[in-house]
C-alpha positions in Angstrom: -41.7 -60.8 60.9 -39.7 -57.7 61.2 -36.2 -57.2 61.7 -34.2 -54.7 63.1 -30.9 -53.7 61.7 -27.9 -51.5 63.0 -26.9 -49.7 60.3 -29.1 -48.0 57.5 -26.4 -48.7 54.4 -23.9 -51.5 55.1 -25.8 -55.1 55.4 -29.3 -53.3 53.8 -28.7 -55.2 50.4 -27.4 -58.8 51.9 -30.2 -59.0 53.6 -33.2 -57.8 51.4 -31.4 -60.5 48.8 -31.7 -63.6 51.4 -34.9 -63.2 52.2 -36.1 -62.6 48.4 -34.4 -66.1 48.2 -36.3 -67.2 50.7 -39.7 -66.5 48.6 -40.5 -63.9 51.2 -41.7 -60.4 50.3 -39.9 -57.6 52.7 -40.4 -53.9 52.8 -37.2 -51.7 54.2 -38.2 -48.8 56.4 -35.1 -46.4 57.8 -35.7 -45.7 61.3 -33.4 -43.1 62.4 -30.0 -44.7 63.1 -31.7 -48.3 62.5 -32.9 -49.8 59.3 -36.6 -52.0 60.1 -37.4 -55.0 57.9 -40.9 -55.3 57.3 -40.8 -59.5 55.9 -44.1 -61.0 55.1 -44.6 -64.6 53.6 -45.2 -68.2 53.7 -43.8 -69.9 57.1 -41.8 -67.1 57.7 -41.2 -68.0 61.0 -38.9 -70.9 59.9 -36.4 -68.7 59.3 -36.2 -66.6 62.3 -33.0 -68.0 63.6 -30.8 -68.0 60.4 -31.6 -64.7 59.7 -30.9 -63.2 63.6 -27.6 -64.8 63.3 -27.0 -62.6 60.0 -24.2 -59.7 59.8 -26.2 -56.4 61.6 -28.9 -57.8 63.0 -30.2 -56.8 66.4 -33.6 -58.1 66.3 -35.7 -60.7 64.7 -39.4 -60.2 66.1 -42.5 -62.4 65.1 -45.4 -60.7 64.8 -48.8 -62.8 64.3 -50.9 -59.8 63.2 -51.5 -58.9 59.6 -50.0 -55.2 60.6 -46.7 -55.4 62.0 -44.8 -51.3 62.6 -48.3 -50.1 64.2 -48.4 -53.2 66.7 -47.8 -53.4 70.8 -45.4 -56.1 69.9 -43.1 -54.3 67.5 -43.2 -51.2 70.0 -44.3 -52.3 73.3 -43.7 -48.5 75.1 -46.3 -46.1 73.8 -46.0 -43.1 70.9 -45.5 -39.6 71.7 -46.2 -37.6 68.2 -44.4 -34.0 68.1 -46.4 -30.9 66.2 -44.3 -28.3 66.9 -44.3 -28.0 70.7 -47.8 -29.9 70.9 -47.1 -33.7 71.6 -50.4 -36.8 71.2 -49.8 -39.9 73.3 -48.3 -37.5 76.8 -50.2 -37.4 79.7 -51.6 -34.0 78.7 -54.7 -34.5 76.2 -54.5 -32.0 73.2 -58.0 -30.5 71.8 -58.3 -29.6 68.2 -61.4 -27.4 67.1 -62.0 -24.7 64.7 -64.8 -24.9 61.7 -65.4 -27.6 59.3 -64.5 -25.4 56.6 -62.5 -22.3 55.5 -65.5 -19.9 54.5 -63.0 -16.9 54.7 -60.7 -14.7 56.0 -62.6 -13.0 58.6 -64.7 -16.2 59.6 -62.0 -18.1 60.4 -60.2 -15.4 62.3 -62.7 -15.3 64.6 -63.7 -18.8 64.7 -59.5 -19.3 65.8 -59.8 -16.8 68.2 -62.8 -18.4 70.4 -61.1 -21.7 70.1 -57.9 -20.6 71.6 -59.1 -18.4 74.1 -61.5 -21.6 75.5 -58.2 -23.8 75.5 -57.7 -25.2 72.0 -54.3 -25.5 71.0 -54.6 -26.6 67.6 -56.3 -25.2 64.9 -58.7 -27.1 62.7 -60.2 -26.4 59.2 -60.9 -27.7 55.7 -59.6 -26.1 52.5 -60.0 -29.1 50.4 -64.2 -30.2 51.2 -64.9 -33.9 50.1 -68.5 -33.5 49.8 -71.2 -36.0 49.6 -73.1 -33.6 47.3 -71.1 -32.2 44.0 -73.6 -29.6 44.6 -72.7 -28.5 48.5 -69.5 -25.7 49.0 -66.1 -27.9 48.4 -63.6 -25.7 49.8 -61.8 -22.3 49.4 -58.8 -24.7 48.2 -55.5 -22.8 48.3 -56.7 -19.2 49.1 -57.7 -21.2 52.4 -55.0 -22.6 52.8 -52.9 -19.6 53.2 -55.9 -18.1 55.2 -55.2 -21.0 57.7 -51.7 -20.7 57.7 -51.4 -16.7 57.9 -54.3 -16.6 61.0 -52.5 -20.0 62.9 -48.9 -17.9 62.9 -50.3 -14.7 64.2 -52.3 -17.3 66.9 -49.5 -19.4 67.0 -51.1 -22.3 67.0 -50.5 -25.3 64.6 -52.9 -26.4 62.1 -54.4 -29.3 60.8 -56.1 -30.2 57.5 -57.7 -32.8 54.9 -55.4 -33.5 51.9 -58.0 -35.5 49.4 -55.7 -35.8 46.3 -51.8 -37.1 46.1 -51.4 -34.7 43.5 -52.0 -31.9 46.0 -50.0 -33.4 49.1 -47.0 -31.1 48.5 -48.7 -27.7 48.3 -51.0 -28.7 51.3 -47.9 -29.9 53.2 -46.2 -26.4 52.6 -49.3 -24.5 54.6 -50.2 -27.0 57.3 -48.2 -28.9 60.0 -50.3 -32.2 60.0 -52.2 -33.7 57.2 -55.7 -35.2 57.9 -56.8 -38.3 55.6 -60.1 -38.4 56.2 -62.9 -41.1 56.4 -63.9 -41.3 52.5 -60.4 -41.5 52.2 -58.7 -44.1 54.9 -59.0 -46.5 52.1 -57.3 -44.5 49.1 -53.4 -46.2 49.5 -51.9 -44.4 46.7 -52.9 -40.9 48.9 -51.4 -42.7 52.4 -48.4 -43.4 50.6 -48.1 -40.3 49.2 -49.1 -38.5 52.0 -46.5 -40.4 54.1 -43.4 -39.2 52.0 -44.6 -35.8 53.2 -43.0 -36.6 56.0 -45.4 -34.5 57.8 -47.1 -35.5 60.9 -50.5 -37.9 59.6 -53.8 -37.7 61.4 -55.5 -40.8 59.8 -59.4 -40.6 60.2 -61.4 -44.0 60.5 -63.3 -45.5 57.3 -67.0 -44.8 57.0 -67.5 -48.7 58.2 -64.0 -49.6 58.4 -63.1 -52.7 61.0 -60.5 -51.7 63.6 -57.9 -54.2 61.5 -58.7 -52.4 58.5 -57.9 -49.2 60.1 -54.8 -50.1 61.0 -53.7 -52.1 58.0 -54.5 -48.2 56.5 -52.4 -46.8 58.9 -49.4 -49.6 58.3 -49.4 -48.5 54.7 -48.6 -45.1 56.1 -45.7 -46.4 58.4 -44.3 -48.5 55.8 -43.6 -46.0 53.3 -41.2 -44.9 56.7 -43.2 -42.2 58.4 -43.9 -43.0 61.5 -45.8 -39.3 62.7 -49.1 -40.7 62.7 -52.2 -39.9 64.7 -55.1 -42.4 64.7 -58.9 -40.5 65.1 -61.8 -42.0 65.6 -64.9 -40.1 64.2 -68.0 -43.0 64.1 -69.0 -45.5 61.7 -72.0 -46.3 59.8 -74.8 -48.6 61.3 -78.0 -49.1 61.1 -78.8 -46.5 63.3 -80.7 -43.3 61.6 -81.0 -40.9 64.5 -77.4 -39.8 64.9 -75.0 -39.0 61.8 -72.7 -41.9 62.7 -72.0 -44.2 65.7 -69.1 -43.3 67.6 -67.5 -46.3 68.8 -66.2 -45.5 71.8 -64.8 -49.3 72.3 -62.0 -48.6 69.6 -60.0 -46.3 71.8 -59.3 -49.3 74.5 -58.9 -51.9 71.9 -56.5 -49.6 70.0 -54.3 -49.3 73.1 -54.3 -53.0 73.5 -53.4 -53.6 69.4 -51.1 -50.2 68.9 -48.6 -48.2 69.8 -50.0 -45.1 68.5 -52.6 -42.4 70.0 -55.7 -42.4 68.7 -58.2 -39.2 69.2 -61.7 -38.7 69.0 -63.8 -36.7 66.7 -67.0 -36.1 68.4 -68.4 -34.0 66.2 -68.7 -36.0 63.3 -69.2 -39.5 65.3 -72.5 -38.0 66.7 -73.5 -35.3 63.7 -75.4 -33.5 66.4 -74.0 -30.7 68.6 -76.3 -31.7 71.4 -74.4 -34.8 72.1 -71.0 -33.7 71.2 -70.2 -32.7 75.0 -71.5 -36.1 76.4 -69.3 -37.9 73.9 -66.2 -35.8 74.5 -66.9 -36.3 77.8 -67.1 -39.9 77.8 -63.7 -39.9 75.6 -61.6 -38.6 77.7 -63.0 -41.0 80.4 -62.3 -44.0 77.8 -58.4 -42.8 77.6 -58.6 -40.7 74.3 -55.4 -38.8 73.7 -56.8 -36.0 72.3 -60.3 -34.4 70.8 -61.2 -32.4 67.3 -64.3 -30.9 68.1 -66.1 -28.3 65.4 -66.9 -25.1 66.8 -68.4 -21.7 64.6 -69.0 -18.6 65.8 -72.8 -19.2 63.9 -73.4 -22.5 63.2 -76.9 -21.4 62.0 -74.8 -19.5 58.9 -71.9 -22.3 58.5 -71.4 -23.3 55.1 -70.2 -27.1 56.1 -72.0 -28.9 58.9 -73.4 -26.4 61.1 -75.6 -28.6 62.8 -72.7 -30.9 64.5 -70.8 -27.7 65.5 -70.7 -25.7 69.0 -71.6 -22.1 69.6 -68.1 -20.5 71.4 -70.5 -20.4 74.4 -70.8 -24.3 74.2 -67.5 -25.1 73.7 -65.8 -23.1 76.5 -68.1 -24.7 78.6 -67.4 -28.1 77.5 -63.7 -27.1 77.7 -64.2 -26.7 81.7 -66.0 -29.8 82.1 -63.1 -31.6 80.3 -60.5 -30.9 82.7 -62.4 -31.8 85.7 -62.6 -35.4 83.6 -59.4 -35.4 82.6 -58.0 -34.6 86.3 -60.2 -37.8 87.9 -58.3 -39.9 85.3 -54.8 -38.3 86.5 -54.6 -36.6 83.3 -54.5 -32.9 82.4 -56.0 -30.8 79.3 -53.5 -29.3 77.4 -52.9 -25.6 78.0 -52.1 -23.3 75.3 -50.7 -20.9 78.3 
């Protein structure tokens, strides 16, 4: 159940009281000028009526999925999520690319460059490397941080990246305008919690094998703790399949509209692990109603310190770039222009 209030302050504590005497667990998440009641318990619904005919209440909705704020029937109309100027969910479709990691100043200068130049308008790039292998580069850390942030103002351009550790959400949040929990970490709820009292904008990665509903149960742990800023991406999941790094499940960004409120964006790059498929499957993205791409791009793949393989040569990706918006136009949509 969730109920919405119309004051933050004055009936807050009357309420939470009742329905803790009800035996039913609630969660309290401001809203702006409204205060949202996340409730959650045993035949909740018998006590729908008593509690809409309680002192500031405007709504009493029952919600029969196991997330509630990230559902189509808590908010029927669509997200738009602000970055600045950039908006995800709009009829415009936003691409993200830049290299998998910060190697350095002069690297990622000119990695930013290309991006923008072929259309990009937001800057992508890891500081903080979660690596498979304790052995494999992890990440300039801060110094790439501030590499990101000094080379995205002189671009213009906002910038996302990976925070891996609560204990270093605050200093990643003070260099970057969106945080990114990634796959190996969709599942960590002490980061999305801490992560959401950022209250920076969230772009919230897909599990390595995570179910849609487990996805967004992640993403409701985000929304509970009363940021609402969040980006859903998918990036592939883990099958059986050996010949591709992941499979990119391209029926998740249909079923998400149908479940969720919230855009959800496509990371081709990662869901394929190849950078010969990574056109088709941005490609096919866009055609499937994606609301934005992140697509890895490096000015030498051949040298790149972090998945070269999966990333396009500048060549490639301005070329992809043109074939989007032909895509994007015969679904009445529009790439998003960083003119």
């Amino acid at each position: 159940m969730i109920i919405v209030m119309e004051d933050v302050s004055q009936h807050k504590d009357y309420m939470l009281d009742k329905l803790h005497q009800y035996g039913l667990e609630a969660h309290a998440v401001p809203d702006h000028e409204k205060l949202v009641i996340s409730v959650c318990g045993e035949h909740v619904d018998r006590y729908a009526n008593s509690i809409s005919r309680m002192p500031g209440v405007l709504n009493v909705l029952l919600i029969s999925t196991p997330y509630k704020l990230v559902s189509k029937q808590y908010k029927p109309d669509y997200s738009r999520i602000h970055i600045n100027d950039l908006v995800f969910g709009d009829t415009a479709i936003p691409v993200v690319a830049g290299p998998c990691a910060v190697e350095g100043y002069t690297e990622f200068s000119e990695a930013a460059k290309i991006v923008k130049q072929s259309g990009a308008v937001m800057l992508r790039g890891g500081a903080f490397k979660p690596r498979t292998s304790p052995y494999s580069f992890q990440g300039l850390e801060i110094e790439g941080l501030k590499i990101m942030r000094k080379i995205a103002d002189k671009l213009k351009m906002p910038i996302v990246t990976e925070i891996t550790d609560q204990r270093k959400v605050e200093i990643v949040a003070e260099y970057a305008d969106m945080l990114q929990i990634g796959a190996r970490n969709m599942h960590n709820y002490v980061l999305l919690k801490e992560a959401a009292q950022s209250k920076k904008p969230i772009l919230l990665k897909r599990g390595l094998a995570a179910t849609i509903e487990e996805w967004l149960m992640a993403a409701e742990y985000i929304m509970l703790a009363g940021n609402d800023h969040l980006v859903l991406c998918e990036r592939g999941i883990r099958t059986f399949e050996t010949y591709t790094r992941n499979t990119l499940d391209l029926n998740a960004i249909p079923l998400i509209k149908q479940l969720s409120h919230l855009p959800v964006i496509v990371d081709p790059s990662h869901g394929t692990g190849d950078w010969r498929l990574v056109g088709a499957m941005a490609a096919a993205s866009i055609a499937a109603g994606a609301d934005g791409l992140m697509i890895e791009v490096h000015p030498a793949p051949e040298e790149a310190m972090s998945d070269g393989k999966q990333s396009l040569t500048p060549k490639s990706f301005y070329e992809l770039m043109d074939k989007l918006k032909h895509i994007a136009f015969a679904i009445g949509r529009r790439i998003y222009s960083n003119g």
